[in-house]
C-alpha positions in Angstrom: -18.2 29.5 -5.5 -21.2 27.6 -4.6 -21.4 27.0 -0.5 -23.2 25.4 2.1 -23.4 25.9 5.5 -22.0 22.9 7.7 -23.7 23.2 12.0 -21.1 22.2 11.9 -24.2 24.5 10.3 -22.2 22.7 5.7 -23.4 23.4 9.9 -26.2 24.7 6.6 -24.3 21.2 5.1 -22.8 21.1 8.7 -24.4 24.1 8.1 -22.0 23.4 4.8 -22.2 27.3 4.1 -18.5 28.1 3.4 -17.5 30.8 5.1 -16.8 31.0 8.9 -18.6 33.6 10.8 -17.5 32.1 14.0 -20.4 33.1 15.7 -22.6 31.1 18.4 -25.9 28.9 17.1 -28.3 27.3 18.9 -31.8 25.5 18.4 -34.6 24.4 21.1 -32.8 20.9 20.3 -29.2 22.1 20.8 -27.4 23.0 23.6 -27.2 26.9 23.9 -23.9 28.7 21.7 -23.4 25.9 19.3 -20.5 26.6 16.9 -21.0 26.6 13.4 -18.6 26.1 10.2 -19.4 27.4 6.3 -18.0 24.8 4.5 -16.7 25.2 1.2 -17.5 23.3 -1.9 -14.5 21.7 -3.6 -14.3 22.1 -7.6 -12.2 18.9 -7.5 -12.7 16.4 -4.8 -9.9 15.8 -2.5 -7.8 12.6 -2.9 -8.1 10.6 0.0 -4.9 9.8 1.1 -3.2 11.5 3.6 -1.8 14.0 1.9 -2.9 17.8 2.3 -2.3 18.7 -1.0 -5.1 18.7 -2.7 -6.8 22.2 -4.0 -9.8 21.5 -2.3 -8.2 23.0 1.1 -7.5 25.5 0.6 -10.1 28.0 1.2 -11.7 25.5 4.0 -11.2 27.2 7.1 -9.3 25.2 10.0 -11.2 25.2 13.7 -9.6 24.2 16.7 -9.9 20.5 18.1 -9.9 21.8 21.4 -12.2 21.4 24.3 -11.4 18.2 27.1 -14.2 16.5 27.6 -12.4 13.9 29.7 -9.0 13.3 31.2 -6.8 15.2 33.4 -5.0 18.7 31.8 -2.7 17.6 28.7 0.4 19.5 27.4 0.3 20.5 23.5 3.3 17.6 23.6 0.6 14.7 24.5 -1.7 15.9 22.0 -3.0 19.1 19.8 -5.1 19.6 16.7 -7.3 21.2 14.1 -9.6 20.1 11.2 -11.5 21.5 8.1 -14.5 20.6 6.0 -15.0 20.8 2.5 -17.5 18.9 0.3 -18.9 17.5 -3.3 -22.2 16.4 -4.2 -21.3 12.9 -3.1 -19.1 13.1 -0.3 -18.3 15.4 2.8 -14.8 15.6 3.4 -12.9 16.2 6.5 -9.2 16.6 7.1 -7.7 16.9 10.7 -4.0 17.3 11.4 -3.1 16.7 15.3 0.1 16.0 17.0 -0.2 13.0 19.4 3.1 11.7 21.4 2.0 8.0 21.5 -0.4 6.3 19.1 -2.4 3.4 20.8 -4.4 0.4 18.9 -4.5 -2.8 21.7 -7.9 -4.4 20.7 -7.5 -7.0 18.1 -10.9 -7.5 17.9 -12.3 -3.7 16.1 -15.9 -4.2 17.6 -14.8 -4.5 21.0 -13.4 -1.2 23.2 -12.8 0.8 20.2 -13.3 4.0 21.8 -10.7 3.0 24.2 -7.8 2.8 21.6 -6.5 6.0 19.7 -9.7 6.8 17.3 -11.0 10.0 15.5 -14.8 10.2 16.5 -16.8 12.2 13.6 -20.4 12.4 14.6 -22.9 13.7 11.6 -26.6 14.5 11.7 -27.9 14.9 8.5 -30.8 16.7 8.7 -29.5 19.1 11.9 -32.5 17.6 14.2 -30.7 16.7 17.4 -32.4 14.3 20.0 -31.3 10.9 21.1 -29.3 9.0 18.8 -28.0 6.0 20.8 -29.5 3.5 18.8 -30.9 4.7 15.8 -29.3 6.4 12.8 -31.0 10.0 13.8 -27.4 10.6 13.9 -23.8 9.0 12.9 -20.9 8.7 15.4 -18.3 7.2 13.5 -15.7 5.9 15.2 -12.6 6.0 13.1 -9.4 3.1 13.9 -5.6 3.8 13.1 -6.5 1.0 10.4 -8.9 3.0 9.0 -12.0 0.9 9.9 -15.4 3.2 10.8 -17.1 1.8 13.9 -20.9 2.9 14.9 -23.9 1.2 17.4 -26.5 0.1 15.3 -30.4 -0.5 15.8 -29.7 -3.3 17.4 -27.3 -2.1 20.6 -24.2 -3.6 18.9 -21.2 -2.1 17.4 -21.3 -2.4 14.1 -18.9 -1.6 11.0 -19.7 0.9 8.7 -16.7 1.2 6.7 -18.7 1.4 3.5 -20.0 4.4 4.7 -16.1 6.2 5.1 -13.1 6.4 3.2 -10.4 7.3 5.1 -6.6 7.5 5.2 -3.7 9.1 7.5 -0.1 9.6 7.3 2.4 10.8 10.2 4.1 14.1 8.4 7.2 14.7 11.0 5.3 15.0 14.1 1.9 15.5 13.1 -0.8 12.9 11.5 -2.6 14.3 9.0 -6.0 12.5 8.2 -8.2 12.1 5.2 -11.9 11.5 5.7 -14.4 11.0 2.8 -18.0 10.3 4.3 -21.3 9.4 2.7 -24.1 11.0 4.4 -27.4 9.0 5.1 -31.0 10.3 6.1 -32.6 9.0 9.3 -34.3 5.8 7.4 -31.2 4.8 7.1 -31.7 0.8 8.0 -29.0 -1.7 8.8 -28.7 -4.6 6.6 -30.9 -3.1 4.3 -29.3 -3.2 0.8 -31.2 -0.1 -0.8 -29.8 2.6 1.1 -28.8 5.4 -0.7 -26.7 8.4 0.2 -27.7 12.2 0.3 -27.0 14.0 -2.6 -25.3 17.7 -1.2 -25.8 21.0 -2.2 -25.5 24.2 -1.5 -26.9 25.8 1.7 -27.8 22.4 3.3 -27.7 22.5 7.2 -26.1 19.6 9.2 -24.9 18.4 12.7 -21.2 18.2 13.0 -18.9 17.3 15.6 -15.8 15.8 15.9 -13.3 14.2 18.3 -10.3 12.4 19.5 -9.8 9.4 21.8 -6.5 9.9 23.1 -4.8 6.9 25.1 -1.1 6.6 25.7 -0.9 2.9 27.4 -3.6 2.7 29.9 -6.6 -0.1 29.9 -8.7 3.1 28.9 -8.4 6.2 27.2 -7.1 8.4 28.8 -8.4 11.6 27.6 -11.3 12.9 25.2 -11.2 15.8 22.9 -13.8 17.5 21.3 -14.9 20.2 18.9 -17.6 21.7 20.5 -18.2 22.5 24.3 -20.2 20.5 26.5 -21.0 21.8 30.3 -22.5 19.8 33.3 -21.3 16.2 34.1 -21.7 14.3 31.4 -19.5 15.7 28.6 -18.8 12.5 26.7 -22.7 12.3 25.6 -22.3 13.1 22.0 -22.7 9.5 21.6 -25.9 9.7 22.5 -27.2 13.6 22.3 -27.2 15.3 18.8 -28.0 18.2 19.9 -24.4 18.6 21.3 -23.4 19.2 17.9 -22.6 22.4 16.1 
C-alpha cells in the first residue's frame, strides 16, 4: 500500500506516511516534540457522509483529541474524542468521532463569532513550513459549523467562507458525532477571489502541517473550552490560528 506521511508529518502528507510511529518531530520552525501521523492512502475514497463505514478506515490509525488549550478541567461527559486521516490523490480526508453533552450554534450570521459556537477547527499547511499564518494562506485554519460551512481569515483580515474548499458531513450515532471531512489542499499562492486556483495533487511520502481542534461551548456568550491535537506550552495556547509551527 502506497503511504505518505501526514506532520501531522501525511505529517510527510501531514507527514501523510501511513503508519504511526508515535514518536516526537520537530523543525527550527516548529515548536520542540511535535507529533506526527502516517497516513494511509485509501484504495477507495471515503463517502462523505457521516458514516464510518467506509473501507478507507480502517487501517488509519485513531489519535487522541486531547490536550485543553483553554477552559477550566472538563469531565469525559462534557466532551471526549479522537480522529484519523486517510487520503486520495485529490482529497485528504479526516474523520473525528467525539462525545459532546450540549451542541451549541447561536450566531445566525456564519462570519461573525464562529469560533465561539461548537466548531471543529482543522488547520493544514501544505508544504510543512510553519511561520505566521494570520493573514495569508501560508497555512489553512478551517473553521468547520454544525451546518457544515468552512470558515477561514483571508488576505484581507476578514472571515471569509471557504466551503468550496471542504466537504463535510456529521451524524450523532447514540452519544457520539461522528464527522466526515473531505479537504482540498492549496499551496501558499493560494489567492482569494482568484478563479484559477488549483488544488495539490497528493502522493505518496508528501510532508504536511496538521492540527486539529474543537470549540466546545455549552450556553455561554463564549466558548467555553478549546481542544486540541497537539500540545502547546506558555500563555498563549490558542495561537494555532496564527503560528504554523504549532502543528504536528
Amino acid at each position: 500500500m502506497n503511504s505518505t506521511r501526514i506532520h501531522l508529518s501525511l505529517s510527510a502528507i501531514l507527514i501523510f506516511a501511513l503508519v504511526d510511529l508515535g514518536e516526537a518531530y520537530s523543525l527550527p520552525s516548529h515548536d520542540p516534540e511535535r507529533s506526527h501521523y502516517y497516513a494511509p492512502r485509501a484504495q477507495q475514497p471515503p463517502i462523505v457522509d457521516g458514516v464510518a463505514d467506509d473501507p478507507a478506515w480502517e487501517n488509519a490509525k485513531w489519535r487522541e483529541l486531547n490536550h485543553r488549550w483553554l477552559g477550566p478541567e472538563l469531565s469525559d461527559s462534557d466532551f471526549r474524542g479522537r480522529y484519523k486521516v486517510t487520503w486520495s490523490e485529490k482529497k485528504l480526508y479526516v474523520l473525528v468521532e467525539f462525545v459532546d453533552d450540549v451542541l451549541i450554534d447561536t450566531h445566525r450570521d456564519p462570519l461573525v463569532q464562529y469560533w465561539d459556537d461548537d466548531c471543529l477547527e482543522i488547520f493544514i499547511d501544505e508544504d510543512h513550513s510553519g511561520g505566521n499564518h494570520q493573514y495569508n494562506h501560508n497555512a489553512f485554519a478551517y473553521h468547520l459549523s454544525l451546518d457544515n460551512q468552512a470558515i477561514d481569515i483571508g488576505t484581507d483580515k476578514q472571515a471569509r467562507s471557504y466551503s468550496h474548499h471542504v466537504e463535510s458531513r456529521w451524524q450523532q450515532q447514540g452519544s457520539s458525532i461522528v464527522w466526515e471531512v473531505g479537504i482540498d489542499i492549496y499551496t501558499d499562492a493560494y489567492r482569494d477571489n482568484a478563479s484559477d486556483n488549483m488544488p495539490q495533487t497528493l502522493s505518496a511520502g508528501k510532508v504536511m502541517g496538521f492540527m486539529l481542534a474543537y470549540c466546545d461551548n455549552d450556553g455561554s456568550e463564549i466558548r467555553e473550552h478549546f481542544i486540541g491535537s497537539e500540545f502547546a506550552a506558555g500563555d498563549h495556547k490558542d495561537r494555532g490560528w496564527i503560528d504554523a509551527g504549532l502543528f504536528g
